[in-house]
N, CA, C and O atoms as a Tripos MOL2 file, in Angstrom:
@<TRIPOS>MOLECULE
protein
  176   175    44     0     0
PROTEIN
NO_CHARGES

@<TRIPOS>ATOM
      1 N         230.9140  114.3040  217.7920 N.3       1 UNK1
      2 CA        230.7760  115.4500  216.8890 C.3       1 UNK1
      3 C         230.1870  114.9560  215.5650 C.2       1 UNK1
      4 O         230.6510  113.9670  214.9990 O.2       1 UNK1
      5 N         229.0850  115.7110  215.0470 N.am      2 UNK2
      6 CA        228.1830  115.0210  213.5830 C.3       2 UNK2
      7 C         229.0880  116.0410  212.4440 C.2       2 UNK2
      8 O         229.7270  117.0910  212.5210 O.2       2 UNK2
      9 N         228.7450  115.1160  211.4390 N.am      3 UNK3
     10 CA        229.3410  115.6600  209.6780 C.3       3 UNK3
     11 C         228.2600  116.7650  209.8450 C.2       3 UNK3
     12 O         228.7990  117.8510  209.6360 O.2       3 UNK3
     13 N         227.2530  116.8720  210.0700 N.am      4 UNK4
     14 CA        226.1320  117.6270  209.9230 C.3       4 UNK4
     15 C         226.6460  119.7420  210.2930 C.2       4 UNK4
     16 O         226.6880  120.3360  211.3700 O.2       4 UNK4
     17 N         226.8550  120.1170  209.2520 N.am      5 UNK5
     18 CA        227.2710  120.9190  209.4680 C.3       5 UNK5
     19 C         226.1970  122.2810  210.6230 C.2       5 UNK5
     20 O         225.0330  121.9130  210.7830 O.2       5 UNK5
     21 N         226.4440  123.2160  211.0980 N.am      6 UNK6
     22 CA        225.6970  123.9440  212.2720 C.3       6 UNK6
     23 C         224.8800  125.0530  210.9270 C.2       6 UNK6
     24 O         225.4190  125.8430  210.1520 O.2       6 UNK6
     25 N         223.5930  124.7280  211.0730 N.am      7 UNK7
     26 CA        223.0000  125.6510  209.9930 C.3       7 UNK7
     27 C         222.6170  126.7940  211.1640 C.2       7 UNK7
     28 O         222.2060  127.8440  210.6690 O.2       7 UNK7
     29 N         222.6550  126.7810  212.0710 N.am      8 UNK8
     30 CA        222.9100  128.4320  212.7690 C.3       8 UNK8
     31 C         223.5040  129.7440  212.1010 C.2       8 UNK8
     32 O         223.1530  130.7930  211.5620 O.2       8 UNK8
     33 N         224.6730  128.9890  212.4930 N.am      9 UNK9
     34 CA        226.1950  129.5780  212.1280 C.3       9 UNK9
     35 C         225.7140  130.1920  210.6340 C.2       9 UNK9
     36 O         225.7220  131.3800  210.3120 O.2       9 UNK9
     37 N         225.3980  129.3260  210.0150 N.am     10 UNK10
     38 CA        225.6330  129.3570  207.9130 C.3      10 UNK10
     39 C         224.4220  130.5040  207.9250 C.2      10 UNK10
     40 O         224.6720  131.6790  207.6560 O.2      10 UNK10
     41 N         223.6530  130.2360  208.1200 N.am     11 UNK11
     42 CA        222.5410  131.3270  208.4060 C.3      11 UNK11
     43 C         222.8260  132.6020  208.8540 C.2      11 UNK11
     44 O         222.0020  133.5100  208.7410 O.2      11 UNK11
     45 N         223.9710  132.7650  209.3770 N.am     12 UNK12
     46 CA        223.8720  134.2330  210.1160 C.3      12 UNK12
     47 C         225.1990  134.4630  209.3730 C.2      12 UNK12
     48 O         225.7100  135.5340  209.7010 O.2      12 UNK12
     49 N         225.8410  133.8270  208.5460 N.am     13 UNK13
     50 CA        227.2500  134.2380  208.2940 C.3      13 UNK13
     51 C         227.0220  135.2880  206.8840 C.2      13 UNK13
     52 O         226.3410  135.1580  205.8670 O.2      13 UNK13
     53 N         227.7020  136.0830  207.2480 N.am     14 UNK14
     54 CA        227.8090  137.9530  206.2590 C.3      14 UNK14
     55 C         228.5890  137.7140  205.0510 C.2      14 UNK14
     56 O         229.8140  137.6360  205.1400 O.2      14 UNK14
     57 N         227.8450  137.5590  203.6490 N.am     15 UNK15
     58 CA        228.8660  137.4600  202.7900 C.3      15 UNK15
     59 C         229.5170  138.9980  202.3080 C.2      15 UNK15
     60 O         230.5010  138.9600  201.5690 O.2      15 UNK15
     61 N         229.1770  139.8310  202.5660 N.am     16 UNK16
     62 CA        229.6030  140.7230  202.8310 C.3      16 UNK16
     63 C         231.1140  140.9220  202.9740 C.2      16 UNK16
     64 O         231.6810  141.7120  202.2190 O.2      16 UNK16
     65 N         231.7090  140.3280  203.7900 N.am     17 UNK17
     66 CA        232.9400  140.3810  204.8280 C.3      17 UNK17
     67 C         234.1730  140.1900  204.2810 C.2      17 UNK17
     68 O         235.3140  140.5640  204.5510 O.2      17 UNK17
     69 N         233.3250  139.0780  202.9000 N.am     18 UNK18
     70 CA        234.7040  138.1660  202.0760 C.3      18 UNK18
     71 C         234.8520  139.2020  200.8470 C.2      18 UNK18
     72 O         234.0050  139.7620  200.1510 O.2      18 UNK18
     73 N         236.6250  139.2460  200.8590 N.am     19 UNK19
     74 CA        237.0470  139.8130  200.1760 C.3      19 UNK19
     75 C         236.7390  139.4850  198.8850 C.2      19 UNK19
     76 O         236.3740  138.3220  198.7150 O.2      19 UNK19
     77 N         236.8020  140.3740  197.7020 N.am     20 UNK20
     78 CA        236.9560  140.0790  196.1140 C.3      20 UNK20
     79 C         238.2090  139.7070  195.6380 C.2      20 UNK20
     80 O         239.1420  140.5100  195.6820 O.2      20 UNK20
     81 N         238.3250  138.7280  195.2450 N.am     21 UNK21
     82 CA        239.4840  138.6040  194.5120 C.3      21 UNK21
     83 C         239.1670  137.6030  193.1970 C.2      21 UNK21
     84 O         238.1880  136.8610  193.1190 O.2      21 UNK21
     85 N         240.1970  137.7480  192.2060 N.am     22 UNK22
     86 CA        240.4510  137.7780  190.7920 C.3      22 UNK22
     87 C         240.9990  136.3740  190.4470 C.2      22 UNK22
     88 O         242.1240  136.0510  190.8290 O.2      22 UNK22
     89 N         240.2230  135.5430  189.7340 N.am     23 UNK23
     90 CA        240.8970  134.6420  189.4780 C.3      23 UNK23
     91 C         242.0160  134.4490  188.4470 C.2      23 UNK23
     92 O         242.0040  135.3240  187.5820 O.2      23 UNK23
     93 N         243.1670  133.3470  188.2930 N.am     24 UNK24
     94 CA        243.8270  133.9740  187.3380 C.3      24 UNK24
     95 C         244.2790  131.9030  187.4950 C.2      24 UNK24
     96 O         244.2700  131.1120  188.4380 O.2      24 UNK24
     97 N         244.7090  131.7610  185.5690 N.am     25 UNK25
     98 CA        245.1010  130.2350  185.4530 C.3      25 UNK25
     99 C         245.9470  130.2130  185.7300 C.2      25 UNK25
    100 O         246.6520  130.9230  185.0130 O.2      25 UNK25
    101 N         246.6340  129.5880  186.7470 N.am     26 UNK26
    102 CA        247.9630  129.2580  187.0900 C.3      26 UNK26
    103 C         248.7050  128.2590  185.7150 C.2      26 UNK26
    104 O         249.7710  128.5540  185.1740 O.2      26 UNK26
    105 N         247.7560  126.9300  185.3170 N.am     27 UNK27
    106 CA        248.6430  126.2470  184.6690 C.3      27 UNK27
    107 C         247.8030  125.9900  183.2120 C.2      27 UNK27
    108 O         247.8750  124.8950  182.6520 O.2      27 UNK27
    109 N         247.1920  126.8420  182.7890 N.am     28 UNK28
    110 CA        246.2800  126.9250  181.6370 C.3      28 UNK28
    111 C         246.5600  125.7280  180.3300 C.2      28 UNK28
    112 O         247.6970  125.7100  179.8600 O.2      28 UNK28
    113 N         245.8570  125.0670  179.9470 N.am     29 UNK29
    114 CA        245.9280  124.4270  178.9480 C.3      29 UNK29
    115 C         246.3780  124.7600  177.6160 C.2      29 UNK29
    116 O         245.9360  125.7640  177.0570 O.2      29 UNK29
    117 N         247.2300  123.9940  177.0570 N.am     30 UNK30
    118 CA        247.8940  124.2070  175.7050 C.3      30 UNK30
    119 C         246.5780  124.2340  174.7990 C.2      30 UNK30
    120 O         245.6010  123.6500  175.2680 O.2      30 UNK30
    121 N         246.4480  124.8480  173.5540 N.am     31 UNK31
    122 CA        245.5860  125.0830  172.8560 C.3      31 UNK31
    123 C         246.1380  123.9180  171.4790 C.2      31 UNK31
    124 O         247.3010  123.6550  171.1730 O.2      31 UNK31
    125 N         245.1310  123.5020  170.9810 N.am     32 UNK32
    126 CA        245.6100  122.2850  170.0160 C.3      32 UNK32
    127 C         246.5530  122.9590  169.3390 C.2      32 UNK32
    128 O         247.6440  122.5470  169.7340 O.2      32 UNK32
    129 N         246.6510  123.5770  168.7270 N.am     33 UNK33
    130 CA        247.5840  124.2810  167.5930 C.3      33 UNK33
    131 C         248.9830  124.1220  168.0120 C.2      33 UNK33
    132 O         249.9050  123.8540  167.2410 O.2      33 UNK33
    133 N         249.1260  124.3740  169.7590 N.am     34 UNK34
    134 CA        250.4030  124.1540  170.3450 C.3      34 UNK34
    135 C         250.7080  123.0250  170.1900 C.2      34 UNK34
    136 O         251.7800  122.6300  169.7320 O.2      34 UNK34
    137 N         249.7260  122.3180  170.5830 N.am     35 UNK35
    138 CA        250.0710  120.8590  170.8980 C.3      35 UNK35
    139 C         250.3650  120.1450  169.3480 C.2      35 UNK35
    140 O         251.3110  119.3620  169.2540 O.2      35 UNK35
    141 N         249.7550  120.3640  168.4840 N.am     36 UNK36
    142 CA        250.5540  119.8180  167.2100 C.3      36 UNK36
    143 C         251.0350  119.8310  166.5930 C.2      36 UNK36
    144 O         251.1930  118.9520  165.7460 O.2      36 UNK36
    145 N         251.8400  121.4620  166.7290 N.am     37 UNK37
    146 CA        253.1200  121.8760  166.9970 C.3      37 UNK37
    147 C         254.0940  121.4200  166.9770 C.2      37 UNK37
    148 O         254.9250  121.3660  166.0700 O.2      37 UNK37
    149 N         254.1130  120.7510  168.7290 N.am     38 UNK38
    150 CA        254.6860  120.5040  169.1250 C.3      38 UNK38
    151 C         255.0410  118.8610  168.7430 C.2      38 UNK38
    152 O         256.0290  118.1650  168.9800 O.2      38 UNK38
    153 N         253.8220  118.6070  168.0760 N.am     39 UNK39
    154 CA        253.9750  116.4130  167.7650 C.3      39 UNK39
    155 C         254.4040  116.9200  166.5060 C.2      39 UNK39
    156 O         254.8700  115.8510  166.1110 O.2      39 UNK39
    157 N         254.5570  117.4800  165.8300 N.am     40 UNK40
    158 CA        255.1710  118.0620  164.7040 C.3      40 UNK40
    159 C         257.1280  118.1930  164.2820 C.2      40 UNK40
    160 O         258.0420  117.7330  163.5980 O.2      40 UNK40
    161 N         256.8370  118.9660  165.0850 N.am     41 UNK41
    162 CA        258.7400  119.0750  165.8520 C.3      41 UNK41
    163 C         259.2900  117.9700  166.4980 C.2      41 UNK41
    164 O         260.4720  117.7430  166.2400 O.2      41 UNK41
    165 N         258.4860  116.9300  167.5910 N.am     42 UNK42
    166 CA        259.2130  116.1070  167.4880 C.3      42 UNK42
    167 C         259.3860  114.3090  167.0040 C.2      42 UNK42
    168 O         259.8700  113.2740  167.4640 O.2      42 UNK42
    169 N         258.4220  114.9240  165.4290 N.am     43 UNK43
    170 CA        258.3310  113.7810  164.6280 C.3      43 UNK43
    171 C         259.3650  113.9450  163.7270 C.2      43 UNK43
    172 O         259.7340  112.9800  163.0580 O.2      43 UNK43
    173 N         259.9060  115.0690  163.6070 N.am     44 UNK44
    174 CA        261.0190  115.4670  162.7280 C.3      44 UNK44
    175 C         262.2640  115.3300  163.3700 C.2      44 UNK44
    176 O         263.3010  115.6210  162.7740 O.2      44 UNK44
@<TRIPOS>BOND
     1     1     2 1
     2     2     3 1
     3     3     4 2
     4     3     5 am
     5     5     6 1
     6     6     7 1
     7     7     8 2
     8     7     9 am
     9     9    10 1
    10    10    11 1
    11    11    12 2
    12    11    13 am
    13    13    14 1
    14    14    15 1
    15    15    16 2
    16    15    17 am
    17    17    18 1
    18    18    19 1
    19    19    20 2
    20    19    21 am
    21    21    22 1
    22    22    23 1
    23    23    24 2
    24    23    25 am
    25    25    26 1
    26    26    27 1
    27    27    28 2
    28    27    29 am
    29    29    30 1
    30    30    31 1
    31    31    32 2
    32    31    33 am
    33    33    34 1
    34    34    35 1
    35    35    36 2
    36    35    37 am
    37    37    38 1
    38    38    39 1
    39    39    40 2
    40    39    41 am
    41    41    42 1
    42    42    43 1
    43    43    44 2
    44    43    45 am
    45    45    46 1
    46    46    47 1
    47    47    48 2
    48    47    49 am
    49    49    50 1
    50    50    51 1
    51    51    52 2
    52    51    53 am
    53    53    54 1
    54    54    55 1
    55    55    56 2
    56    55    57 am
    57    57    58 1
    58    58    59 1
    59    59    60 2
    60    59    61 am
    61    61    62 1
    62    62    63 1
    63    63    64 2
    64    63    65 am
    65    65    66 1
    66    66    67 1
    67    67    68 2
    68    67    69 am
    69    69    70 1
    70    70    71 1
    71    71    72 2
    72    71    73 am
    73    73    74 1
    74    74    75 1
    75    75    76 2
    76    75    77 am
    77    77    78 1
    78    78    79 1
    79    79    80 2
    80    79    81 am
    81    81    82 1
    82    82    83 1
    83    83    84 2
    84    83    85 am
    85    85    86 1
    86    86    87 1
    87    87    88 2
    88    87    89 am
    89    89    90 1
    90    90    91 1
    91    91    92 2
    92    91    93 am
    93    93    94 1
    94    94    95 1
    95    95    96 2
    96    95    97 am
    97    97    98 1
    98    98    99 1
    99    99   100 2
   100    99   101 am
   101   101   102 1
   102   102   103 1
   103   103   104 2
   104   103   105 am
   105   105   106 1
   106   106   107 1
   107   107   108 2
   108   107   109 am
   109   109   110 1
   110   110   111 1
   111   111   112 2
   112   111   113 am
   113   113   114 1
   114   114   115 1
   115   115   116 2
   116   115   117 am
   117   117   118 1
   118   118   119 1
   119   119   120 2
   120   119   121 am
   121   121   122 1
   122   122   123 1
   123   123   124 2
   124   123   125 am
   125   125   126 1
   126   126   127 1
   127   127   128 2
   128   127   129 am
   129   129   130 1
   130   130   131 1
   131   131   132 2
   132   131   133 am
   133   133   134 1
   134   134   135 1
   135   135   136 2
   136   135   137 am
   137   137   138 1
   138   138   139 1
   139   139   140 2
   140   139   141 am
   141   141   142 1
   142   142   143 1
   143   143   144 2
   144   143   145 am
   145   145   146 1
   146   146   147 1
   147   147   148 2
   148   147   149 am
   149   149   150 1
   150   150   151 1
   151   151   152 2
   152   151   153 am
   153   153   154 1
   154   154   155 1
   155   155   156 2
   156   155   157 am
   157   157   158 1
   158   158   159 1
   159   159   160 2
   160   159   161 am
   161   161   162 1
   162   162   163 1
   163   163   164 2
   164   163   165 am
   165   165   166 1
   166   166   167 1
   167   167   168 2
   168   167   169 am
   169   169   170 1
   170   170   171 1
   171   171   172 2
   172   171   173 am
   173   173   174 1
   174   174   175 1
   175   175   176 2
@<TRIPOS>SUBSTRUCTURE
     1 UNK1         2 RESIDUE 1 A UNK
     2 UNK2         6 RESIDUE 1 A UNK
     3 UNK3        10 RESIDUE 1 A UNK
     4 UNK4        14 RESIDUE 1 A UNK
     5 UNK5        18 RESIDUE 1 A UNK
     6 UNK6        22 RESIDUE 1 A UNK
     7 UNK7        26 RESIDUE 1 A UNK
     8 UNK8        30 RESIDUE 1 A UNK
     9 UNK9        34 RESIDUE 1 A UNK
    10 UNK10       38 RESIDUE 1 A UNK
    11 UNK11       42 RESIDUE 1 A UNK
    12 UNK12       46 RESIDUE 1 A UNK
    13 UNK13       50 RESIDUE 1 A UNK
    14 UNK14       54 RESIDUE 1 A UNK
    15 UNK15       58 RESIDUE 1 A UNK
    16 UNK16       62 RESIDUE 1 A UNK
    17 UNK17       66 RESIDUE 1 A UNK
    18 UNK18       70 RESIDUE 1 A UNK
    19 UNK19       74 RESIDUE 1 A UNK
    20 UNK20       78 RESIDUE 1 A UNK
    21 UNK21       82 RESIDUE 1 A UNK
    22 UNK22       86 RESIDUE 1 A UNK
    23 UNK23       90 RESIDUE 1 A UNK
    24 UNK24       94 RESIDUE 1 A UNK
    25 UNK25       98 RESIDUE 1 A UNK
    26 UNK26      102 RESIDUE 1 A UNK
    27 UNK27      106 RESIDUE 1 A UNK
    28 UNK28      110 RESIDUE 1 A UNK
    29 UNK29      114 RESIDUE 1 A UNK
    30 UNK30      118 RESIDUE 1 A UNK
    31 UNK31      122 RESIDUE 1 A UNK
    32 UNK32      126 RESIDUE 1 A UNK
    33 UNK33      130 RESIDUE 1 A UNK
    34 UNK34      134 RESIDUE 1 A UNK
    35 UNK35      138 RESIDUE 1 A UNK
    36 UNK36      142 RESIDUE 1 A UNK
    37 UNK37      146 RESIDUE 1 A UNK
    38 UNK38      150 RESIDUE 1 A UNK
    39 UNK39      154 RESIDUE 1 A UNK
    40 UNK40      158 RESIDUE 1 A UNK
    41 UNK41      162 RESIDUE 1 A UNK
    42 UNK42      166 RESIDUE 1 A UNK
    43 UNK43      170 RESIDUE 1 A UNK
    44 UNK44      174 RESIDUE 1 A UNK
C-alpha cells in the first residue's frame, strides 16, 4: 500500500456534504495585562 494518496477519490469528493461548524478557543491565551497581573500578586 503507497503514502501516495488516491487522487481519484480527492477529485470527485463533494465539499458540499461537510457540515459548517464554528470554531471556538478552547484554551485561549492570557493577554499580557493578565499575565503581569498575575507576576505582580505573586511578587507581593
Amino acid at each position: 500500500m503507497s503514502d501516495e494518496p488516491d487522487m481519484a477519490k480527492i477529485e470527485k469528493f463533494n465539499k458540499s456534504k461537510l457540515k459548517k461548524t464554528e470554531m471556538q478557543d478552547i484554551n485561549p491565551l492570557r493577554s499580557k495585562e493578565t499575565t503581569e497581573q498575575e507576576k505582580q500578586a505573586s511578587e507581593s
